[in-house]
C-alpha positions in Angstrom: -47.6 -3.1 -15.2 -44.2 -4.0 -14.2 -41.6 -2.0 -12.5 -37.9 -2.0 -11.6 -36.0 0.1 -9.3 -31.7 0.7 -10.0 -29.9 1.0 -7.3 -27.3 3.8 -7.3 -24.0 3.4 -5.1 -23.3 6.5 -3.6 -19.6 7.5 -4.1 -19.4 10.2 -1.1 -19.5 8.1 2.3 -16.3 8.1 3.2 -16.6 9.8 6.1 -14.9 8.3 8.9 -11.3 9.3 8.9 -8.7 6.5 9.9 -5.2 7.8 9.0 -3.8 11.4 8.4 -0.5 11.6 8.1 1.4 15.3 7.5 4.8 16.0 5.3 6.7 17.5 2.2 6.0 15.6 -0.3 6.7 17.7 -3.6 10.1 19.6 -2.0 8.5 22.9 -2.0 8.9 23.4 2.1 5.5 23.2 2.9 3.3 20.4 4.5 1.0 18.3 2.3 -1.4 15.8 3.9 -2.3 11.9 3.5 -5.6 10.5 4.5 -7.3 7.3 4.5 -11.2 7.7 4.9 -13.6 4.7 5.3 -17.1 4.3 3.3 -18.9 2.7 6.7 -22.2 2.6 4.6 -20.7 0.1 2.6 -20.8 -3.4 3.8 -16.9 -4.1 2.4 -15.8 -1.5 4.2 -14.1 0.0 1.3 -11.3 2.8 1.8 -10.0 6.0 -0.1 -6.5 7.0 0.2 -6.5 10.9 -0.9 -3.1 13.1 -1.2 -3.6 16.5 -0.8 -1.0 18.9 -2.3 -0.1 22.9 -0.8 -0.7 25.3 -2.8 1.5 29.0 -3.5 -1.8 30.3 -1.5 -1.3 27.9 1.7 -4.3 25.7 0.7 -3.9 22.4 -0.1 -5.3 20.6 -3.3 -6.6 16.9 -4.0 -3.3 15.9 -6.4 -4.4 12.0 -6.1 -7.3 9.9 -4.7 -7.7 5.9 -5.1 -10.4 3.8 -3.7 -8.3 0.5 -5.1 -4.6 0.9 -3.3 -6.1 -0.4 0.2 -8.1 -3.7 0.3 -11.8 -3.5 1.7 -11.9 -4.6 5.4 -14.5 -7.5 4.3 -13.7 -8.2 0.6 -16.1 -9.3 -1.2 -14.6 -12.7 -1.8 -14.8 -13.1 2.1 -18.6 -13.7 2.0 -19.1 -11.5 4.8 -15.7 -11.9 6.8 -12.9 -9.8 8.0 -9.8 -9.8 5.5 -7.9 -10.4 8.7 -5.3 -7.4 8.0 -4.7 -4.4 9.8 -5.5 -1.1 7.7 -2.1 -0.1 6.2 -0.5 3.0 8.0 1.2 6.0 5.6 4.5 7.6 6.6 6.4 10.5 4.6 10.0 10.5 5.0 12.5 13.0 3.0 9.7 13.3 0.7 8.7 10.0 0.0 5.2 8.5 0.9 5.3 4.7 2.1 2.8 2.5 2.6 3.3 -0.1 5.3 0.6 -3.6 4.5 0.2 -6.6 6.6 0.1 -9.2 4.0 0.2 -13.2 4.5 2.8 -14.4 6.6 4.8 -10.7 7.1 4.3 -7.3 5.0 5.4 -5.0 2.7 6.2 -1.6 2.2 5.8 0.8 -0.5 7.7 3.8 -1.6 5.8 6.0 -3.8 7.7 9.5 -4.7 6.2 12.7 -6.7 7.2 13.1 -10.5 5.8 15.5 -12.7 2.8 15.4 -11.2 2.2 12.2 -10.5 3.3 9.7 -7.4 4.9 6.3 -8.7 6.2 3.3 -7.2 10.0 3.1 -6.6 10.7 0.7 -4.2 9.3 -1.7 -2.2 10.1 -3.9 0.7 8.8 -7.0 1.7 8.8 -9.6 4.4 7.7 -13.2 5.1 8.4 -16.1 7.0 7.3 -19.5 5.6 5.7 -20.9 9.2 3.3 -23.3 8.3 2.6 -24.6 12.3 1.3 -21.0 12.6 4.3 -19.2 14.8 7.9 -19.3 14.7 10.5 -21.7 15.5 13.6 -23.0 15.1 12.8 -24.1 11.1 11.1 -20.6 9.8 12.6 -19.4 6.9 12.5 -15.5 6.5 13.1 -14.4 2.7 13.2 -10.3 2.9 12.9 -9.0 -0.6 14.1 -5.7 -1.9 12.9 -4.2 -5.8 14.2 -0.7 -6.2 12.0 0.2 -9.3 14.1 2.6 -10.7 17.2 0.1 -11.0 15.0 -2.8 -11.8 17.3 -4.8 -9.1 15.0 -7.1 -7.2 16.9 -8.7 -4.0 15.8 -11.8 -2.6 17.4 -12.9 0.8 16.4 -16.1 2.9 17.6 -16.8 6.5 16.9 -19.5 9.0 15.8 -18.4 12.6 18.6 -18.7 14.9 20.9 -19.7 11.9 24.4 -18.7 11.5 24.8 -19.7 8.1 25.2 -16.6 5.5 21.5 -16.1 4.4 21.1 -17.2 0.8 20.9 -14.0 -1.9 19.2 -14.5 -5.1 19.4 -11.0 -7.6 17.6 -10.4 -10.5 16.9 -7.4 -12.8 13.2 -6.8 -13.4 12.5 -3.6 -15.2 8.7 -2.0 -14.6 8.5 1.1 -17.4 6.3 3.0 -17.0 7.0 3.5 -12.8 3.4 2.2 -11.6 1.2 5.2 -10.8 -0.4 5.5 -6.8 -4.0 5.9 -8.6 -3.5 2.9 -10.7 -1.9 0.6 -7.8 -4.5 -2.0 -7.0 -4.0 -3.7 -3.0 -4.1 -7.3 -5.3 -0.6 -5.9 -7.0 1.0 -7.0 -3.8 1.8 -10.4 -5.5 3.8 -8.9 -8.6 6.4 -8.0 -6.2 
């Protein structure tokens, strides 16, 4: 007689609460709420982004929830180590929800606004530096790009620490139709922009 057990991953253990985050997000004059949850069962340390919508009532309503926006504190890939980033921290400003991400060598922020129901991406911001010693000096290069979604105009700036030169500007129209939705955002986008 032979016997096999399944193991079953149980989707409800995000439990400890890491960021809330309180604001208008759909322009009706009432305050919505962000929050970022942690599953601390799982080893990964997995997160769940969840935006929460008011109601007519005064109660608020799950609108969106993603478990793939925020990379796992120890990624699977990392056999067992930290990713080495801070969790990203959520702001809502005149109705827009951004996402602030430490990624390699700077971060990036993304603007996600309400449309007919759904939040899609409209903008993001990113900065790097190219240090390769591992800290700044006189010979870092810091490219700042900016992709407003709707245009399609993707700005690409670098500038020399300390340098009085004009930073070099490189423009380029990339169009993204549909606007990416929040809940199909993956934290491994990060590169497409």
């Amino acid at each position: 007689m032979s016997g096999f057990s399944q193991s079953v991953k149980n989707k409800n253990n995000y439990t400890y609460q890491v960021r809330e985050e309180k604001g208008d997000l759909n322009h009706d004059g009432k305050m919505d709420k962000i929050t970022v949850k942690m599953d601390t069962v799982d080893e990964t340390r997995p997160l769940r982004l969840q935006v929460f919508l008011s109601q007519p009532n005064g109660k608020l309503t799950l609108a969106v929830s993603s478990d793939k926006i925020i990379e796992p504190q120890f990624p699977t890939e990392n056999y067992g180590k930290f990713n080495g980033f801070q969790i990203p921290n959520f702001f809502i400003e005149k109705g827009v929800l951004k996402m602030w991400s430490e990624i390699k060598g700077g971060n990036i922020t993304y603007h996600f606004k309400y449309n007919k129901g759904n939040f899609e991406l409209i903008y993001v911001d990113k900065l790097t530096s190219d240090t390769t010693k591992g800290y700044i000096d006189e010979n870092t290069i810091f490219t700042e790009t900016k992709f407003n979604l709707i245009t399609g105009v993707r700005t690409e700036s670098d500038e020399k620490l300390g340098s009085a030169e004009a930073p070099k500007v490189r423009k380029k129209r990339v169009l993204i139709r549909p606007l990416p939705k929040i809940q199909d955002f993956k934290f491994s986008d990060k590169n497409r922009y």
